[in-house]
C-alpha positions in Angstrom: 4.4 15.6 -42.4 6.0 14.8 -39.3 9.5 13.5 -38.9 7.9 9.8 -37.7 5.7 9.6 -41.1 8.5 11.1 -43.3 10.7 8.1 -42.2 7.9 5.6 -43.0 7.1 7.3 -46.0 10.8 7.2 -47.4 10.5 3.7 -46.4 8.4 3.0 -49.1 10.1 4.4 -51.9 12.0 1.4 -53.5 8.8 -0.4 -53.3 7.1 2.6 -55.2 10.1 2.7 -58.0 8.6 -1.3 -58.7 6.0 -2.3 -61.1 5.4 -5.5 -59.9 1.7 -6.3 -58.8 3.1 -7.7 -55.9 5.4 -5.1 -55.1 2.4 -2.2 -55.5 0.3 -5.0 -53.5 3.0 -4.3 -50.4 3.1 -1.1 -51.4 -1.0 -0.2 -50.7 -0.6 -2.5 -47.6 2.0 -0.9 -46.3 0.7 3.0 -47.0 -2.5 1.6 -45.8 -0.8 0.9 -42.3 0.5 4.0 -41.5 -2.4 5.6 -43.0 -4.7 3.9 -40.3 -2.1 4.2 -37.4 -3.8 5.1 -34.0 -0.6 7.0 -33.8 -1.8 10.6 -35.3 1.4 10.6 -37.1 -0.2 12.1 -40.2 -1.9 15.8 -40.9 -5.3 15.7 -42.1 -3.8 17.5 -45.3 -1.3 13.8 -45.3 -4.4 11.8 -45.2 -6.1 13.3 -48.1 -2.7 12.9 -50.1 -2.1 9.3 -48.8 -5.7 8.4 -49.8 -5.8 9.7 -53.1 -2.5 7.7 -53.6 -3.9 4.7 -52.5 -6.8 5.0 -54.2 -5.1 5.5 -57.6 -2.7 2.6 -56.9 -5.7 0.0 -56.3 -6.8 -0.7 -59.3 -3.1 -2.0 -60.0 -3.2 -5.0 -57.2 -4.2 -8.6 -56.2 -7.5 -8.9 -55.3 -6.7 -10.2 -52.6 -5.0 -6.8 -51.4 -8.1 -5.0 -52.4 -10.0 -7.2 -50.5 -8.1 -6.9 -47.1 -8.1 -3.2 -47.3 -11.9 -3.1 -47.6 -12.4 -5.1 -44.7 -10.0 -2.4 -42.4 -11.5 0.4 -44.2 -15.3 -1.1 -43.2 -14.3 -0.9 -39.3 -12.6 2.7 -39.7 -15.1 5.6 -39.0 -15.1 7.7 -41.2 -12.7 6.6 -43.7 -11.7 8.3 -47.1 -15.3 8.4 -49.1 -14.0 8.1 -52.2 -11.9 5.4 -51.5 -14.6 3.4 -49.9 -16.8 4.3 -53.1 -14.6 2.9 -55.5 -14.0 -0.3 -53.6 -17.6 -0.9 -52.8 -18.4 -0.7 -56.5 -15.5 -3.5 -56.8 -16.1 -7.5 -57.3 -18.3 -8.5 -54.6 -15.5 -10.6 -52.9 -13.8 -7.1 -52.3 -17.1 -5.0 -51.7 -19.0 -6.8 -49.3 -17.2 -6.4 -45.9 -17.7 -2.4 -47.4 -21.5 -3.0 -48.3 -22.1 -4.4 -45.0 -20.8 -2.5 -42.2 -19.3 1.0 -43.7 -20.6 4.2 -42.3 -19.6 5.8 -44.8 -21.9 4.2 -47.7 -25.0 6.2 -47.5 -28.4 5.0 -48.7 -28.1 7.4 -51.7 -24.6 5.3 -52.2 -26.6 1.9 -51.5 -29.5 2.5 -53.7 -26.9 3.7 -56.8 -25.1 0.1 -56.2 -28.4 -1.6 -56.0 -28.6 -0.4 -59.2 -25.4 -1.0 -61.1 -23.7 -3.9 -60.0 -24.4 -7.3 -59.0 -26.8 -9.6 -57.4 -24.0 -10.3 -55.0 -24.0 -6.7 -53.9 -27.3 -6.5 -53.5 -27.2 -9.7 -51.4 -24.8 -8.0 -49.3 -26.6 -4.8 -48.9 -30.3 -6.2 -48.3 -28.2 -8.0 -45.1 -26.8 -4.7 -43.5 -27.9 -3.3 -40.3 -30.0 -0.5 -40.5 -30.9 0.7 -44.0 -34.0 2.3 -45.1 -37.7 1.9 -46.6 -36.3 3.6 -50.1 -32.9 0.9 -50.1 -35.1 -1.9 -49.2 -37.6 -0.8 -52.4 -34.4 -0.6 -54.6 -33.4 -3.8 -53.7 -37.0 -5.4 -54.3 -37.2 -3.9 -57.8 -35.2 -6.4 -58.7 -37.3 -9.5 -58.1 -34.7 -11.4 -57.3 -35.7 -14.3 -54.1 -32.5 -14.7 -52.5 -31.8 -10.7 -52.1 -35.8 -10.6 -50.8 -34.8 -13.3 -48.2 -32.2 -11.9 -47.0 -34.4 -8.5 -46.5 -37.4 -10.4 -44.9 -35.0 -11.6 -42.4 -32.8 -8.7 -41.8 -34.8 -7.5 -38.4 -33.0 -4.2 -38.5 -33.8 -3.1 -42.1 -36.8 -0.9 -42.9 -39.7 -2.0 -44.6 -42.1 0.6 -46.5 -45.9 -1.1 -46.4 -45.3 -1.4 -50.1 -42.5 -3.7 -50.0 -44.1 -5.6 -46.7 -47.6 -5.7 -49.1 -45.3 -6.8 -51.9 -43.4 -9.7 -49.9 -47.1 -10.8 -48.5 -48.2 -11.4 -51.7 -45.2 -12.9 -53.0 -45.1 -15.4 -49.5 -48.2 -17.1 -51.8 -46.0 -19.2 -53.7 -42.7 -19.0 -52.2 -42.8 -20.6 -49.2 -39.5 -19.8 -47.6 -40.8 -15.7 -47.1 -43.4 -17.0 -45.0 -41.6 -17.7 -41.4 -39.5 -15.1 -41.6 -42.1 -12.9 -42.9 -44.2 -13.6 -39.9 -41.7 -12.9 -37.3 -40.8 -9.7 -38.3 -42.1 -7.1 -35.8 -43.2 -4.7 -38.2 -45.7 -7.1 -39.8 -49.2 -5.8 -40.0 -51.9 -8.2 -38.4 -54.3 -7.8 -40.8 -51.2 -8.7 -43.3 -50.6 -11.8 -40.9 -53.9 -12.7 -40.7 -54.3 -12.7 -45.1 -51.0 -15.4 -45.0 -53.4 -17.3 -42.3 -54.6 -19.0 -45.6 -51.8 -20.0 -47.6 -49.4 -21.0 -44.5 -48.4 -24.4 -43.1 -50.5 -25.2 -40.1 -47.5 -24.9 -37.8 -47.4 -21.1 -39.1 -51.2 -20.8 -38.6 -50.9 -21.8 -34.8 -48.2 -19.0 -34.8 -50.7 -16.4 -36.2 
């Protein structure tokens, strides 16, 4: 470690000596900082210690610090994996800045927290730029209308002609997939034309 991140590091000793949640909560924040400094003051070997740290010293904070440090990890390309696994598979309050915007959340990573944790997350996921046919089937599995919304009208997600024949038929008696559903570039005409004759006549004039 270089002389500038031995100084901070020393720095933080008295607060690592405490047990106090709100000590380790200045602690992670803190570590956190000068783990993210522009500076280059740490090794790559320093970053893979620092993160580890921090990732073992998480589950011992405020939410609240949890929360902040997902939302500068989900801006940080390429930020420690594991870390950003374990706090994406957090309370939604703490994962969804994470689920939203991380680059580092693959759709293997997506589709495993489709899965497993809450309709929250999968709220947050089905509204991320960007992910693909198989996340977008995960997240249909689940039947649930407010995660399906968000994914009709999520113009950058990737629809497999499943799902899209799937949400057609669905748009029968749930009238709020329909305008979004027919706006969506990726909408098959003869898909459009099939809603023709369950649609408001607004919607028909748009067909």
């Amino acid at each position: 470690m270089t002389a500038a991140a031995t100084d901070s590091a020393l720095d933080l000793l008295d607060l690592a000596r405490s047990q106090t949640s709100r000590d380790r909560g200045v602690l992670v924040e803190n570590m956190t900082d000068l783990f993210l400094s522009p500076e280059g003051r740490l090794t790559e070997r320093d970053r893979t210690s620092m993160a580890e740290i921090i990732g073992k010293l998480v589950d011992e904070v405020e939410t609240t610090v949890r929360r902040s440090l997902a939302e500068r990890l989900s801006v940080t390309p390429g930020a420690p994996r594991e870390l950003v696994l374990k706090l994406s598979a957090d309370e939604a309050g703490v994962a969804r800045p994470l689920l939203l915007a991380s680059d580092v959340l693959k759709d293997a990573d997506l589709i495993r927290l489709v899965k497993h944790r809450s309709q929250e997350h999968r709220l947050a996921i089905a509204m991320r730029a960007g992910i693909g046919s198989d996340v977008g089937d995960a997240l249909i599995e689940h039947g649930e209308e407010d995660v399906i919304e968000a994914l009709i009208r999520n113009k950058d997600a990737v629809l497999s002609r499943q799902a899209i024949d799937y949400m057609v038929e669905e748009s029968r008696r749930i009238d709020r997939f329909q305008e979004p559903l027919l706006r969506r570039q990726d909408l098959p005409a003869p898909l459009a034309m099939r809603m023709f004759w369950w649609v408001s006549a607004a919607l028909r004039r748009h067909i």
